[in-house]
Steps between C-alpha positions, in 0.01 A plus 500: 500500500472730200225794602397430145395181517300564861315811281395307207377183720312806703363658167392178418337387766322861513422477109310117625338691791330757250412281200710716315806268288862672443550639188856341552504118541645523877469116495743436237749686717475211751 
């Protein structure tokens, strides 16, 4: 598994967590 991918599901999930959105659309990545 690319450590990439595991640190921008993580940022994500954190970004969720604090009501705060990426300014990077991490979702399109998936």
């Amino acid at each position: 598994m690319n450590t990439d991918y595991a640190r921008g599901r993580t940022f994500n999930l954190l970004m969720l967590a604090t009501g705060h959105a990426p300014d990077e659309p991490e979702e399109a990545a998936w």
